[in-house]
N, C-alpha and C positions, 0 to 999 in steps of 0.2 A: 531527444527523448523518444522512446519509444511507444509509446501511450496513447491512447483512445478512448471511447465513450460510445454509449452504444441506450436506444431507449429500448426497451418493452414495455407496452403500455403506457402504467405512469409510473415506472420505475425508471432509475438510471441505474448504468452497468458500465462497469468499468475495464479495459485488457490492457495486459501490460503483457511486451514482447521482447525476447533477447536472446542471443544465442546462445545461452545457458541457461539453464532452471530458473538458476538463482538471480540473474538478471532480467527474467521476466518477471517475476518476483517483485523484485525493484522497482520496475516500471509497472506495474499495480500498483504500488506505493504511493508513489510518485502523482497517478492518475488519480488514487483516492484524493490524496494532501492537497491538489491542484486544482478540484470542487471545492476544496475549504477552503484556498485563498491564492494569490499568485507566488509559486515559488520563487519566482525572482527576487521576492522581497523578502523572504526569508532567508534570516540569519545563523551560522552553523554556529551559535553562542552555549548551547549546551545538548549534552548526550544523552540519550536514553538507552537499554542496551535492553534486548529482547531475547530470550533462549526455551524451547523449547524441544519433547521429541513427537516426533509423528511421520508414520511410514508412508502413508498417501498422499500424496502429493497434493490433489486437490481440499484437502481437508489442513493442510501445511498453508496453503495460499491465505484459506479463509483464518486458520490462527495467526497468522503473519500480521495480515493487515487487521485483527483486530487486537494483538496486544501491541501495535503501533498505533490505532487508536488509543487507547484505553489508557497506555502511557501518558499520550500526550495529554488527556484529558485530565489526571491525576496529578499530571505538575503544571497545570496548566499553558501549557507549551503550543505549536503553529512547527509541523514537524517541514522540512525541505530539502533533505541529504540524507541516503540511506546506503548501505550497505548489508549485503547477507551469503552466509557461507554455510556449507552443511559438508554432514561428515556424516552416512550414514544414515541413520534415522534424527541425527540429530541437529538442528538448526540453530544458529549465532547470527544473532543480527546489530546493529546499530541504528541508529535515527541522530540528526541533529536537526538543531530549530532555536527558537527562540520564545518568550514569552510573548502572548498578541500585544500591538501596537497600536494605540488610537489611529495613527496613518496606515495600516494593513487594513485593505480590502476585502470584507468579509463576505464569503461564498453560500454556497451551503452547507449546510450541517449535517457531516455524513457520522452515521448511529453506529454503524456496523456493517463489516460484509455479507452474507448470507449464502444459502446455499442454495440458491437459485439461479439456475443456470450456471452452476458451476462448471467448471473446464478448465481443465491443464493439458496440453498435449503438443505435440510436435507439429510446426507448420511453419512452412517456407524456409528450413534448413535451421530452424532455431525453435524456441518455445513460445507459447500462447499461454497466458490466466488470466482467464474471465468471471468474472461473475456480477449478480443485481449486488447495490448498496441500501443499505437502509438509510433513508432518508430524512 
């Protein structure tokens, strides 16, 4: 996994790195879901599927990760496998997960991503998306 964590102040920030857009993307995802609990113990038992359009790339990062929140919160799900593909301006995503589990280790509760410290760009032969979570 490509994934990291990062403080300013008393905030946490999240970057997800890949040698494609769309796989740093991913590992944003990944980085958010994995403050919410350990993905190894989640299960790929049901889908969610995410589509949107948007030209900017960093403003794509922050709708990504929050209609992969906002899914999972709405069927109340514990997301841990993602997928995403773009064509365009236009964005296809996946998630799978499972329902929480009394044995699932509960992390923290991330609200949203935000546009602080936003950042999508090119580094070390592949991509970077970072930005603060709301907590």
């Amino acid at each position: 996994m490509q994934f990291d964590y990062f403080e300013h102040d008393a905030d946490v920030g999240v970057v997800g790195r890949g040698a494609t857009l769309e796989r740093a993307f991913v590992s944003g995802a990944q980085a958010v879901f994995s403050l919410i609990t350990r993905l190894d113990d989640v299960q790929p038992r049901e889908r969610v599927d995410v589509e949107f359009e948007e030209a900017d790339a960093e403003f794509a990062f922050v709708t990504w990760i929050n209609l992969l929140l906002a899914r999972a919160q709405e069927n109340g799900l514990v997301l841990g496998k993602f997928e995403l593909e773009r064509d365009g301006d236009r964005w296809r995503g996946r998630a799978w997960g499972e329902p929480w589990r009394a044995d699932m280790e509960r992390g923290i509760d991330v609200k949203g991503a935000t546009l602080t410290m936003l950042s999508v760009a090119r580094a070390d032969g592949g991509w970077e998306a970072r930005c603060i979570v709301d907590v």
